[in-house]
Gaussian input, Z-matrix of N, CA and C with variables (Angstrom, degrees):
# hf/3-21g

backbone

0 1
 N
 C     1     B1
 C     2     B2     1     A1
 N     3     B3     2     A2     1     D1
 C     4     B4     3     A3     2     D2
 C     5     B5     4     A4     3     D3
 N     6     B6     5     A5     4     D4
 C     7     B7     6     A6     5     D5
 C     8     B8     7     A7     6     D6
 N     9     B9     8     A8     7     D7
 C    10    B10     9     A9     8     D8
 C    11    B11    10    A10     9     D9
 N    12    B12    11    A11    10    D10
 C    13    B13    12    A12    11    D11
 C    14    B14    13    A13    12    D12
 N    15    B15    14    A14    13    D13
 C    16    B16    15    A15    14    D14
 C    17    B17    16    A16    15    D15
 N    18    B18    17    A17    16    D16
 C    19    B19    18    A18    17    D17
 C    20    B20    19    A19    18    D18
 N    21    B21    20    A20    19    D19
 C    22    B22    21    A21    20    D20
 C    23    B23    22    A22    21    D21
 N    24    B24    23    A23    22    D22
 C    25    B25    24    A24    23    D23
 C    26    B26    25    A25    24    D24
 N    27    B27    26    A26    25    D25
 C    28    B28    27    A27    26    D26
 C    29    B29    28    A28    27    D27
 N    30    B30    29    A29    28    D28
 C    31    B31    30    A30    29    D29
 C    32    B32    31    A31    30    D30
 N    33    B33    32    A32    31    D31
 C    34    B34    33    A33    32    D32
 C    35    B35    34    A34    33    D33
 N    36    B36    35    A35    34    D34
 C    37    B37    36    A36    35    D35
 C    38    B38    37    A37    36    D36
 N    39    B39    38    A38    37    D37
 C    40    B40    39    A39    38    D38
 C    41    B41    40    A40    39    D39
 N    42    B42    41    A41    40    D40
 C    43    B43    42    A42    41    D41
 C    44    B44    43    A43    42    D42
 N    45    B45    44    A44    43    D43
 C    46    B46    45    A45    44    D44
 C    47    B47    46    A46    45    D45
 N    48    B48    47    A47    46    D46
 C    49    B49    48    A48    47    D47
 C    50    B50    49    A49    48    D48
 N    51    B51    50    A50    49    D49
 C    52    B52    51    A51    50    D50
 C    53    B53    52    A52    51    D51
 N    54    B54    53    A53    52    D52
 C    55    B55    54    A54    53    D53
 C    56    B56    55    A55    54    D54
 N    57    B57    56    A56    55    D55
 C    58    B58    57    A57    56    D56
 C    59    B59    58    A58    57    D57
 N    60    B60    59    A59    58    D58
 C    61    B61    60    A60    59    D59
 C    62    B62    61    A61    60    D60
 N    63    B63    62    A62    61    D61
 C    64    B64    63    A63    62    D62
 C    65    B65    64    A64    63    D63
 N    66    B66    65    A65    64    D64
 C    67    B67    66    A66    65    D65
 C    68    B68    67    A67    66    D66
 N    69    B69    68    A68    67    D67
 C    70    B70    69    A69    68    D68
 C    71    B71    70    A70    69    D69
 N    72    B72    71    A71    70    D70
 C    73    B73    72    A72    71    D71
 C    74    B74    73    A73    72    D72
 N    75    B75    74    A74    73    D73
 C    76    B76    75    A75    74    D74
 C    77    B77    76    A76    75    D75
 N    78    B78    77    A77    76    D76
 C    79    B79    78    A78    77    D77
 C    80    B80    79    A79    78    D78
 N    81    B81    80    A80    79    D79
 C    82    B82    81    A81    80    D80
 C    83    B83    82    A82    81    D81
 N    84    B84    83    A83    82    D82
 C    85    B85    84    A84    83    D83
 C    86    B86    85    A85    84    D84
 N    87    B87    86    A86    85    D85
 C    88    B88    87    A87    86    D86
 C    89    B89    88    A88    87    D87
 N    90    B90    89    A89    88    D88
 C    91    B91    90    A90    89    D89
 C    92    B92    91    A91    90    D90
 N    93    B93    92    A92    91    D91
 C    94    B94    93    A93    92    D92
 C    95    B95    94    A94    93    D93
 N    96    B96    95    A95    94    D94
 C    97    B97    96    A96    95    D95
 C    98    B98    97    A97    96    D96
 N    99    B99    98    A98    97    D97
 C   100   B100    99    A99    98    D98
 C   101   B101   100   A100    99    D99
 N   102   B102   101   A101   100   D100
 C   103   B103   102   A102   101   D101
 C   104   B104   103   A103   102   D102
 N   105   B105   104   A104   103   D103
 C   106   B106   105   A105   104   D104
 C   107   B107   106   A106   105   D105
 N   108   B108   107   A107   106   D106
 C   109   B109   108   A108   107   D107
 C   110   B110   109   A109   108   D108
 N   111   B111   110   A110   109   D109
 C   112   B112   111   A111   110   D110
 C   113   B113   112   A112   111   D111
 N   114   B114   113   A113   112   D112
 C   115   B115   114   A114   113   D113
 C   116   B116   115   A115   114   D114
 N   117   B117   116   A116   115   D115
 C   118   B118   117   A117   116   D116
 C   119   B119   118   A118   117   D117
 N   120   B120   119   A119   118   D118
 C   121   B121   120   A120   119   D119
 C   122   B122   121   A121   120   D120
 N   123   B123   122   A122   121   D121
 C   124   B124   123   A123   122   D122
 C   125   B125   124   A124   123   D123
 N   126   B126   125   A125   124   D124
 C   127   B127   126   A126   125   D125
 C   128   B128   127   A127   126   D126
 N   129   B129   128   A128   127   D127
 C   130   B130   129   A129   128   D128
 C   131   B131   130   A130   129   D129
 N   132   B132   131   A131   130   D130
 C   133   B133   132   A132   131   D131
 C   134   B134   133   A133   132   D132
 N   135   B135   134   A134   133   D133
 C   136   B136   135   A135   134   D134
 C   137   B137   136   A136   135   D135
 N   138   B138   137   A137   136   D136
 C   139   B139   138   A138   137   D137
 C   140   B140   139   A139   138   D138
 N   141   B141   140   A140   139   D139
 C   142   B142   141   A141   140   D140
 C   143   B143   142   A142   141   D141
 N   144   B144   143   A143   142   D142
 C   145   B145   144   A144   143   D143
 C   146   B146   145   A145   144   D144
 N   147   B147   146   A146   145   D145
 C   148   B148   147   A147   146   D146
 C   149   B149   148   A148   147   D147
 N   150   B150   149   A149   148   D148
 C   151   B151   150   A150   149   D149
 C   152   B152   151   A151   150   D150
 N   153   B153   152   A152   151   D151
 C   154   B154   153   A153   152   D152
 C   155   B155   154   A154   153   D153
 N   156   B156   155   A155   154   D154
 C   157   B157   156   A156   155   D155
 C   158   B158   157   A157   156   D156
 N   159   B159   158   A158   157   D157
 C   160   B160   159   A159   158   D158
 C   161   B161   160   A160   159   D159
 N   162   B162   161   A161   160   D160
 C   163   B163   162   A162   161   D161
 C   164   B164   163   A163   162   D162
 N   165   B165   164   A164   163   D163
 C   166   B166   165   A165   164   D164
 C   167   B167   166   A166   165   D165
 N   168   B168   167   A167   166   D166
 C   169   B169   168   A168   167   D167
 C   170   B170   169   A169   168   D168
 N   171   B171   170   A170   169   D169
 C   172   B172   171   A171   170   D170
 C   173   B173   172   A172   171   D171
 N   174   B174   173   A173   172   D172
 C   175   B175   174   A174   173   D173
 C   176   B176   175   A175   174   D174
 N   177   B177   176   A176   175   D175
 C   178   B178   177   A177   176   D176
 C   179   B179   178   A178   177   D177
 N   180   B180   179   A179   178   D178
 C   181   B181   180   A180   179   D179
 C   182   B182   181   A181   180   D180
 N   183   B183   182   A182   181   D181
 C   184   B184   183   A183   182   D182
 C   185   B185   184   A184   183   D183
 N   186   B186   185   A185   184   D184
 C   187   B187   186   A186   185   D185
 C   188   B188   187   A187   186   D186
 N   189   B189   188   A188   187   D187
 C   190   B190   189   A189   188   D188
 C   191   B191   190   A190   189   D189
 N   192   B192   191   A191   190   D190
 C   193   B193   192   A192   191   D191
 C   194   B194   193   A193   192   D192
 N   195   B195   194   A194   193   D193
 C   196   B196   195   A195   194   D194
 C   197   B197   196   A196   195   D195
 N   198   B198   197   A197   196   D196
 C   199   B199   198   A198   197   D197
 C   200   B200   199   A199   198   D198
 N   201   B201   200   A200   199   D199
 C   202   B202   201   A201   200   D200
 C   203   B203   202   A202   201   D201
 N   204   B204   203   A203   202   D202
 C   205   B205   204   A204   203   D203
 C   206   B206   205   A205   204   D204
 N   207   B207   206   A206   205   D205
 C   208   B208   207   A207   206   D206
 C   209   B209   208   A208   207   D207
 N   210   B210   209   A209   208   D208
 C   211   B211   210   A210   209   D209
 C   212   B212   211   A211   210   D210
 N   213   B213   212   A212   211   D211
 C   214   B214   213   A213   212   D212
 C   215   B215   214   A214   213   D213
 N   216   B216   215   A215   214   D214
 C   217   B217   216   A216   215   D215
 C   218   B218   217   A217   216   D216
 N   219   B219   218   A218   217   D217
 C   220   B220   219   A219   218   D218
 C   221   B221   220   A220   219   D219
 N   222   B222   221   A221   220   D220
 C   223   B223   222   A222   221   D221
 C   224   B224   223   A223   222   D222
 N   225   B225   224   A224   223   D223
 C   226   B226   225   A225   224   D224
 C   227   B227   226   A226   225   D225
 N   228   B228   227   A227   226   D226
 C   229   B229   228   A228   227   D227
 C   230   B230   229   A229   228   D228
 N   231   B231   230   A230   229   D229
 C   232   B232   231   A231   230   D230
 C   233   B233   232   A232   231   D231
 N   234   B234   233   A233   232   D232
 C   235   B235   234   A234   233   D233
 C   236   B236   235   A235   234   D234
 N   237   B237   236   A236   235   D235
 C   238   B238   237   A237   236   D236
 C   239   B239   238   A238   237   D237
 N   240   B240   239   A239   238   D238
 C   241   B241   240   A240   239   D239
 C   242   B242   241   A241   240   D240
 N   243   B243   242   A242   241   D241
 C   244   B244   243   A243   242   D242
 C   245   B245   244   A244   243   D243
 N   246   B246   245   A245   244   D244
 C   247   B247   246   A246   245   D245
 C   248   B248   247   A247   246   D246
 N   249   B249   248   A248   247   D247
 C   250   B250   249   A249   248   D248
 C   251   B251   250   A250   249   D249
 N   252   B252   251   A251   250   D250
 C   253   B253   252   A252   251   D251
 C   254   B254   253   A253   252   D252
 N   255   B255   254   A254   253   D253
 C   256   B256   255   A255   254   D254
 C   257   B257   256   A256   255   D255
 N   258   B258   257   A257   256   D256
 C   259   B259   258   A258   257   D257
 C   260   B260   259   A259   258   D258
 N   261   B261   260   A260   259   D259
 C   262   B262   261   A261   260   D260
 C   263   B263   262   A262   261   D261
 N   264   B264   263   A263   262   D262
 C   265   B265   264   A264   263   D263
 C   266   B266   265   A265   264   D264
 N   267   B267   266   A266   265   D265
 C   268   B268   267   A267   266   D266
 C   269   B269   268   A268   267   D267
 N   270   B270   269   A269   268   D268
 C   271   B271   270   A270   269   D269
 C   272   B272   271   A271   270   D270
 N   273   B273   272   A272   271   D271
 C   274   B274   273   A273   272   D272
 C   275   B275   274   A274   273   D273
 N   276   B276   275   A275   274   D274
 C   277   B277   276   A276   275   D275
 C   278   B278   277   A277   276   D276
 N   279   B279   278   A278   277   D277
 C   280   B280   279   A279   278   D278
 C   281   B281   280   A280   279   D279
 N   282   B282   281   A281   280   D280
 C   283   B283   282   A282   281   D281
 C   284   B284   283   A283   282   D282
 N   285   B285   284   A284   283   D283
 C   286   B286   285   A285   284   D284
 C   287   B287   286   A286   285   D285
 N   288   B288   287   A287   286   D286
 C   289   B289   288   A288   287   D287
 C   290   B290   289   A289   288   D288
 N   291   B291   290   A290   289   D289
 C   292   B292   291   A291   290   D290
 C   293   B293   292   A292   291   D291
 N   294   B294   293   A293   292   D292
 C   295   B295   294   A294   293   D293
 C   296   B296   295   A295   294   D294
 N   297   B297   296   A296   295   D295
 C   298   B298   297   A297   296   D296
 C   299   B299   298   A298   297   D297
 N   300   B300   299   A299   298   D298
 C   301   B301   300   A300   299   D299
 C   302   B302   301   A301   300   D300

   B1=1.4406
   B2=1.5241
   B3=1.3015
   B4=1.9028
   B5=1.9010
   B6=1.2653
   B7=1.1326
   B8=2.2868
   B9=1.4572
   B10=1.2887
   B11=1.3623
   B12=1.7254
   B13=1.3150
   B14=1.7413
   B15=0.9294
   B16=1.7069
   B17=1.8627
   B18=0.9703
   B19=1.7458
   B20=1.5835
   B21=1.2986
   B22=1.4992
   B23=1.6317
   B24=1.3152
   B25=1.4888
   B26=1.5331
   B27=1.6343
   B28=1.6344
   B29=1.9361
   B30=1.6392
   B31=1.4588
   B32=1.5088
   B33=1.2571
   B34=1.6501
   B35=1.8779
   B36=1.7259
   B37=1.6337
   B38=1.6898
   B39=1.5599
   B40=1.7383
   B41=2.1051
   B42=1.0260
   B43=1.4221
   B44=1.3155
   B45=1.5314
   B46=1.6246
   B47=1.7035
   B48=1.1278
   B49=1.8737
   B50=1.5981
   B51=0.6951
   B52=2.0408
   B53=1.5514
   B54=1.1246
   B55=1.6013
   B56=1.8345
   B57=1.9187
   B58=1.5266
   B59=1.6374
   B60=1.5978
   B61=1.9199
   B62=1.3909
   B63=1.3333
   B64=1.6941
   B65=1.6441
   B66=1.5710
   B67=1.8175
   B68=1.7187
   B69=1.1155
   B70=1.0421
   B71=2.0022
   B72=1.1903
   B73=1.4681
   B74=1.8379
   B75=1.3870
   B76=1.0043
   B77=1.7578
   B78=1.2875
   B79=1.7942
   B80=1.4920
   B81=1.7401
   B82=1.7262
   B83=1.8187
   B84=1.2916
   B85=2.0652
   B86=1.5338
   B87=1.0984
   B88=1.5600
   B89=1.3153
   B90=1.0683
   B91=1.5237
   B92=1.4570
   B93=1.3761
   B94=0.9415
   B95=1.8259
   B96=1.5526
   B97=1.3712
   B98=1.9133
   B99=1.3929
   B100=2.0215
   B101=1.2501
   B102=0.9773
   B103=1.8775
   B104=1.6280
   B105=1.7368
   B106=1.8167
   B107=1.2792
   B108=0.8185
   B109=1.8942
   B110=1.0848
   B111=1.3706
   B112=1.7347
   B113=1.6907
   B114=1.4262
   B115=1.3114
   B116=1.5872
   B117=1.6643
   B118=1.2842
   B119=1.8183
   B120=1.2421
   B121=1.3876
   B122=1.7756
   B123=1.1552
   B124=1.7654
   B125=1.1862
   B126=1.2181
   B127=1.5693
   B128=1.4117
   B129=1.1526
   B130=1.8874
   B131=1.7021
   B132=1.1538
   B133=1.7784
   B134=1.1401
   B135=1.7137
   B136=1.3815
   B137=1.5583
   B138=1.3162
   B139=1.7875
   B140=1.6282
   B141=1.2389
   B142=1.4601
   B143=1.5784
   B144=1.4837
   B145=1.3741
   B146=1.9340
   B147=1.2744
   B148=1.7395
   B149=1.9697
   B150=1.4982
   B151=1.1109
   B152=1.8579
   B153=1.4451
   B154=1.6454
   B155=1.5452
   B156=1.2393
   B157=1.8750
   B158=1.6235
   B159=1.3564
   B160=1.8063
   B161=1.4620
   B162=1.0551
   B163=1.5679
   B164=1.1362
   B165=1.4078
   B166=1.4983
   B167=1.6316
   B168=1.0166
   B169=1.6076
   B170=1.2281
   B171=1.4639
   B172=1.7728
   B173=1.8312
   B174=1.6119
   B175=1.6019
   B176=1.8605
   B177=1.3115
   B178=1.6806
   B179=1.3174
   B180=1.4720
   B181=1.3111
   B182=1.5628
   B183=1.6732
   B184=1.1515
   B185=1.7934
   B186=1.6520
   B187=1.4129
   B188=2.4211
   B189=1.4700
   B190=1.3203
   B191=1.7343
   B192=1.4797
   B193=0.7600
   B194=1.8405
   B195=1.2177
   B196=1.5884
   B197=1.4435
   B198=1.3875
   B199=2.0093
   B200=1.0505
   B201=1.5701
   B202=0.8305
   B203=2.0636
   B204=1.4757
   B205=1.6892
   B206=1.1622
   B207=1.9093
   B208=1.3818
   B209=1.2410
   B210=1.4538
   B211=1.3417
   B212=1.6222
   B213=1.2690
   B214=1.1294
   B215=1.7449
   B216=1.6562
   B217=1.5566
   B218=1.0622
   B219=1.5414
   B220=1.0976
   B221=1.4720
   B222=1.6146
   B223=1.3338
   B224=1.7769
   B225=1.0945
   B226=1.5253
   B227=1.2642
   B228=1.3850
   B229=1.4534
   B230=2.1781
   B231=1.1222
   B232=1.9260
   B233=1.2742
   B234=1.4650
   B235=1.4901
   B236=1.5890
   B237=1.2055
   B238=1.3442
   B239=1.5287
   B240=1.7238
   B241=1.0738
   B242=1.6611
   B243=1.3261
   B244=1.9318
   B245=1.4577
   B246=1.5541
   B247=1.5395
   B248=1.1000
   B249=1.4523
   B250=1.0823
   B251=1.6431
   B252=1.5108
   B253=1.7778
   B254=2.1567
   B255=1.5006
   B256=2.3005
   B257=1.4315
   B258=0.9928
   B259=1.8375
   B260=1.7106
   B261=1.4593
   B262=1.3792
   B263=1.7907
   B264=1.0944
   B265=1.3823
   B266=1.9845
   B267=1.1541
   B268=1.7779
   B269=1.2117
   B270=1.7182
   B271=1.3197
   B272=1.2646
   B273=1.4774
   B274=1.6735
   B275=1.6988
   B276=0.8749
   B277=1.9682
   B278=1.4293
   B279=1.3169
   B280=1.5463
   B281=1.7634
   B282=1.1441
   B283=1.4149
   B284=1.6250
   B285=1.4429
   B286=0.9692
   B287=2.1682
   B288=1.5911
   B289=1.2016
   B290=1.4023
   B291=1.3590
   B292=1.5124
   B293=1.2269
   B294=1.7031
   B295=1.8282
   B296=1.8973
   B297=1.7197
   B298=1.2446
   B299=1.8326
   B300=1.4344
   B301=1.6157
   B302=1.5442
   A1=111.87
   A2=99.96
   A3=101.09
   A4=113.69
   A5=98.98
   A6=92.11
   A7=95.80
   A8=111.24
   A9=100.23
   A10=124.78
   A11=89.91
   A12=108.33
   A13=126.68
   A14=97.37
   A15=103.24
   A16=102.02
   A17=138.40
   A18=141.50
   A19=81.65
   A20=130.37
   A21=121.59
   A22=131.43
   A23=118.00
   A24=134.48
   A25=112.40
   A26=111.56
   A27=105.12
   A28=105.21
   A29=116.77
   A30=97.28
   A31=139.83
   A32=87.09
   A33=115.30
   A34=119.00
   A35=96.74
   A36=101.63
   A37=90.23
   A38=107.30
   A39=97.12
   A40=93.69
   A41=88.98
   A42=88.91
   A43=125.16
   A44=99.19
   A45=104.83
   A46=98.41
   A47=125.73
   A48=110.48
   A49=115.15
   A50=124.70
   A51=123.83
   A52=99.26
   A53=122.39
   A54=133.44
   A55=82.29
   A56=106.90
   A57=79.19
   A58=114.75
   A59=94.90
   A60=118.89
   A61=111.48
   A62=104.21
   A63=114.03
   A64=84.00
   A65=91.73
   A66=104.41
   A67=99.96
   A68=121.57
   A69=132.91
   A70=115.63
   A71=126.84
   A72=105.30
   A73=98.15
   A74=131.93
   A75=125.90
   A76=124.78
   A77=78.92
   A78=93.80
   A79=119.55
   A80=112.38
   A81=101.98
   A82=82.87
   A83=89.14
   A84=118.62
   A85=103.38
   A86=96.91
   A87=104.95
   A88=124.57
   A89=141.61
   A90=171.30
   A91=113.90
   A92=116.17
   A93=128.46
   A94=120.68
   A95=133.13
   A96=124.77
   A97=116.46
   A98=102.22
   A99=83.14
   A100=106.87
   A101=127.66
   A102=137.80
   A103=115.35
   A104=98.64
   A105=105.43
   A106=104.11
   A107=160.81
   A108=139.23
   A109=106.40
   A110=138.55
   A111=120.62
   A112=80.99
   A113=121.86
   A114=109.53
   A115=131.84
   A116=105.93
   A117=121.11
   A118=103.29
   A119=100.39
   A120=112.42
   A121=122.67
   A122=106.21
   A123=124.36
   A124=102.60
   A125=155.69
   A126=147.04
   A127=105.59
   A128=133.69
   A129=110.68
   A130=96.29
   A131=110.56
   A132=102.51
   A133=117.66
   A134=128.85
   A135=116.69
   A136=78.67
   A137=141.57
   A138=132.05
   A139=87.22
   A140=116.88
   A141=120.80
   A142=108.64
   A143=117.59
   A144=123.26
   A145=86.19
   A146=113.25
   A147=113.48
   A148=87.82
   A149=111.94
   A150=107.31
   A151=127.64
   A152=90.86
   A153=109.94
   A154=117.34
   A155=100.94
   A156=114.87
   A157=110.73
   A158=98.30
   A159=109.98
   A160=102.42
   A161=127.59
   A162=126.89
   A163=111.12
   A164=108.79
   A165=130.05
   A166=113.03
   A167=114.67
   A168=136.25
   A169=113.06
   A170=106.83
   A171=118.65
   A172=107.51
   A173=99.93
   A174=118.83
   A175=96.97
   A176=114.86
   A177=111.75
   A178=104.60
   A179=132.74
   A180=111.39
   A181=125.39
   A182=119.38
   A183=112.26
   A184=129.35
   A185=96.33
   A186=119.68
   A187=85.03
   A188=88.57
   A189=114.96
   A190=99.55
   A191=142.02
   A192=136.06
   A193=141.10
   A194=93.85
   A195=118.28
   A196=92.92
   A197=117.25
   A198=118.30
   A199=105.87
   A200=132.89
   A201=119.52
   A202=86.47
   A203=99.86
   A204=108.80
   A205=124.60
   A206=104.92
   A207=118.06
   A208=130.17
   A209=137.63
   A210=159.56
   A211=121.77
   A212=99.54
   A213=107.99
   A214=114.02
   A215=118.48
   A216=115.77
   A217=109.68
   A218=123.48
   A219=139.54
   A220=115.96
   A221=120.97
   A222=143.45
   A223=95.40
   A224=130.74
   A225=116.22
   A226=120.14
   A227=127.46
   A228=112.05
   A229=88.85
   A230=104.24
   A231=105.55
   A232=112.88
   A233=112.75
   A234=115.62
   A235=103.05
   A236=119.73
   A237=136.36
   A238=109.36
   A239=96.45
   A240=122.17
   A241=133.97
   A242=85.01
   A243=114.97
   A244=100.74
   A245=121.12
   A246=132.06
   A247=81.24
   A248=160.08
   A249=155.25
   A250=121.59
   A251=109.18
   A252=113.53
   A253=102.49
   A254=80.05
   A255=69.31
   A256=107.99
   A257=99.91
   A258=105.72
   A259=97.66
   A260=111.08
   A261=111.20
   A262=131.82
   A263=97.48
   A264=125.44
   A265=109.02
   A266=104.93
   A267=95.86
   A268=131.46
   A269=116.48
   A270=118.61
   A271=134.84
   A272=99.98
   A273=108.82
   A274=115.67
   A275=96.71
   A276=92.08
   A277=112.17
   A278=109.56
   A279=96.98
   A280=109.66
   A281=128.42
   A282=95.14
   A283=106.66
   A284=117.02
   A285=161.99
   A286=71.93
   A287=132.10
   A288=112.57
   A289=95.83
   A290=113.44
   A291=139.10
   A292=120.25
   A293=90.25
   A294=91.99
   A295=88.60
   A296=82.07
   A297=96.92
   A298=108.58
   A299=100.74
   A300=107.38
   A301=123.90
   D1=-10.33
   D2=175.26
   D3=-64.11
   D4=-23.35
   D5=-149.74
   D6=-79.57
   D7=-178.08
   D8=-173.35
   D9=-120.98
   D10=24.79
   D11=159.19
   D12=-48.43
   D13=-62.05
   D14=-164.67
   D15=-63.75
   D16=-25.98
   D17=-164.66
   D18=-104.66
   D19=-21.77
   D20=154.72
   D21=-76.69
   D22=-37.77
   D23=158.64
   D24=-55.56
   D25=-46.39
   D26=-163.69
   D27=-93.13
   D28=-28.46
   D29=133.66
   D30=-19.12
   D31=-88.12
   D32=175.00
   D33=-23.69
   D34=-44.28
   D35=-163.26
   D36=-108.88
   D37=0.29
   D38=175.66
   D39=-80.16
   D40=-62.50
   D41=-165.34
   D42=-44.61
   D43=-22.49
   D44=-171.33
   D45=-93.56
   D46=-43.48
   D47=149.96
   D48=-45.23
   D49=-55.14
   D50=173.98
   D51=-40.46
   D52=-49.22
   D53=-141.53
   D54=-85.78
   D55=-60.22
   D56=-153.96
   D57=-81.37
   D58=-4.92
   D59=172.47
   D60=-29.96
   D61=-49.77
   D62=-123.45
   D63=-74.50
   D64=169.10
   D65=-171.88
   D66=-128.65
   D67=45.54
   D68=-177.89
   D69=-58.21
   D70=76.82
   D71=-154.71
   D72=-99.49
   D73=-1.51
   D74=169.11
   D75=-39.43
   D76=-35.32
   D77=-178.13
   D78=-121.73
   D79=127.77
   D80=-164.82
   D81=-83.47
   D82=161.88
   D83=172.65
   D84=-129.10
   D85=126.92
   D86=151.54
   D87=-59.82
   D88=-45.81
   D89=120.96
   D90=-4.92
   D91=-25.83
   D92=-179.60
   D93=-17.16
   D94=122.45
   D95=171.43
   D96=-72.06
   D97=148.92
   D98=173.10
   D99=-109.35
   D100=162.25
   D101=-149.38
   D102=-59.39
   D103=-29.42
   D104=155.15
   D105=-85.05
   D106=-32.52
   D107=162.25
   D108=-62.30
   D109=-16.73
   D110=-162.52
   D111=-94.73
   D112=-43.83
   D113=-171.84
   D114=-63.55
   D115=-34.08
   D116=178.35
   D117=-60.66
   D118=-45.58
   D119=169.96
   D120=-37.13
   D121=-35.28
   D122=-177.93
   D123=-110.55
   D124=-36.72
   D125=169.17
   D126=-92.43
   D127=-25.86
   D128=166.69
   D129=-53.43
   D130=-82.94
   D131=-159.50
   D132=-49.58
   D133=-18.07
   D134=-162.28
   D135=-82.69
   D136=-15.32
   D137=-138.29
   D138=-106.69
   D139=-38.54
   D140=-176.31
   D141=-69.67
   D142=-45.72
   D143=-152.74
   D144=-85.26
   D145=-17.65
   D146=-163.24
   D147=-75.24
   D148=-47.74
   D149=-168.97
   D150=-72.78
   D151=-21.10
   D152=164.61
   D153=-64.96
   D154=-42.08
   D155=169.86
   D156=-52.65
   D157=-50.49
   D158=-168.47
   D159=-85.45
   D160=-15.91
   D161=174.18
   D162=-66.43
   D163=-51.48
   D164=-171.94
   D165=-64.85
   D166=-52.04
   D167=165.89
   D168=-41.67
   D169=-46.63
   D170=-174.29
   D171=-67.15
   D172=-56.55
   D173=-174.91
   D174=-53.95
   D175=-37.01
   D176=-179.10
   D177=-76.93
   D178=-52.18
   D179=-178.62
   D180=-72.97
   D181=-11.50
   D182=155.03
   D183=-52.89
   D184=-39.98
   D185=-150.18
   D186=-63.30
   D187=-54.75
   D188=-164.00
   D189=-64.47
   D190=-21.73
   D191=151.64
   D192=-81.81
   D193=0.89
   D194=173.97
   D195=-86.03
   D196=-75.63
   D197=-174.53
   D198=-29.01
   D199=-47.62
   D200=-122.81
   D201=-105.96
   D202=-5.99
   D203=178.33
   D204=-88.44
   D205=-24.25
   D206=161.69
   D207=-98.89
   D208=-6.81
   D209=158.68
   D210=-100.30
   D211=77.22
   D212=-176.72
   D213=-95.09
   D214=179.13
   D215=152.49
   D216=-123.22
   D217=144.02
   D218=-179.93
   D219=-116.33
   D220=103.98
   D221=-159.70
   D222=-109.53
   D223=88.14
   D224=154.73
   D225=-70.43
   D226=-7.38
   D227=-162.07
   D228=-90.58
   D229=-13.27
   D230=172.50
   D231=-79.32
   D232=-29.11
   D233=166.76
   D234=-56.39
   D235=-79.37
   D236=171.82
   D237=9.79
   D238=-75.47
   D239=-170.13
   D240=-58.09
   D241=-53.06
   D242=151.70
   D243=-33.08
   D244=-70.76
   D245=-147.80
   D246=-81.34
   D247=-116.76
   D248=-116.19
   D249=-64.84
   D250=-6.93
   D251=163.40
   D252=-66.71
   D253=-26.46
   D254=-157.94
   D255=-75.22
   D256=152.68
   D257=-178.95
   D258=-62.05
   D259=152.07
   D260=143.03
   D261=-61.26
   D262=133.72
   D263=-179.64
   D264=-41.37
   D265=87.40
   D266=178.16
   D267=-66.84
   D268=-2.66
   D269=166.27
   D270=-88.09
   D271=-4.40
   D272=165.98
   D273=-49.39
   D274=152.58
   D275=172.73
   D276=-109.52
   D277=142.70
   D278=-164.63
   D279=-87.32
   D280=176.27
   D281=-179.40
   D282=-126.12
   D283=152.91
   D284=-66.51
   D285=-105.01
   D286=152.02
   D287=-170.53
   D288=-111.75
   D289=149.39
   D290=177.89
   D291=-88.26
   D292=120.27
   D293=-172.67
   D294=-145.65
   D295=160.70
   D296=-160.79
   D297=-80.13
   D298=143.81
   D299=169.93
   D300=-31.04

């Protein structure tokens, strides 16, 4: 994404939607676009550039959910804390009591 391609591409495909958009009727064209080309003209790129956005979005929240699977913190003193709220376990057996000869 460093590079300055892409703010060069989305220029590039703005202007050329502006260009074939425009409703200029002062002046006749031979060339002229018809009202489904002027439109395809403005929803292809917004539909392409929408899916480049969401691609991108997707690849970051993957990226951002991996770190966050291998970079963890490790708090024992919450373990600690955790373990010592629970009751002891009553099915343990206690063992066997010591008395003298």
């Amino acid at each position: 994404m460093d590079s300055p391609v892409f703010p060069v591409l989305l220029t590039a495909v703005t202007y050329l939607s502006l260009v074939l958009a425009s409703n200029d009727t002062t002046t006749p064209s031979p060339n002229r676009l018809t009202e489904p080309e002027r439109l395809a003209a403005i929803i292809v790129p917004s539909v392409v550039g929408g899916l480049i956005l969401i691609g991108i979005l997707a690849f970051i929240i993957v990226k951002v959910k991996e770190k966050r699977q291998t970079e963890g913190t490790y708090k024992p003193s919450n373990e600690e804390q955790v373990g010592s709220r629970m009751p002891p376990n009553s099915a343990l057996k206690l063992p066997p009591e010591e008395r003298l000869i």
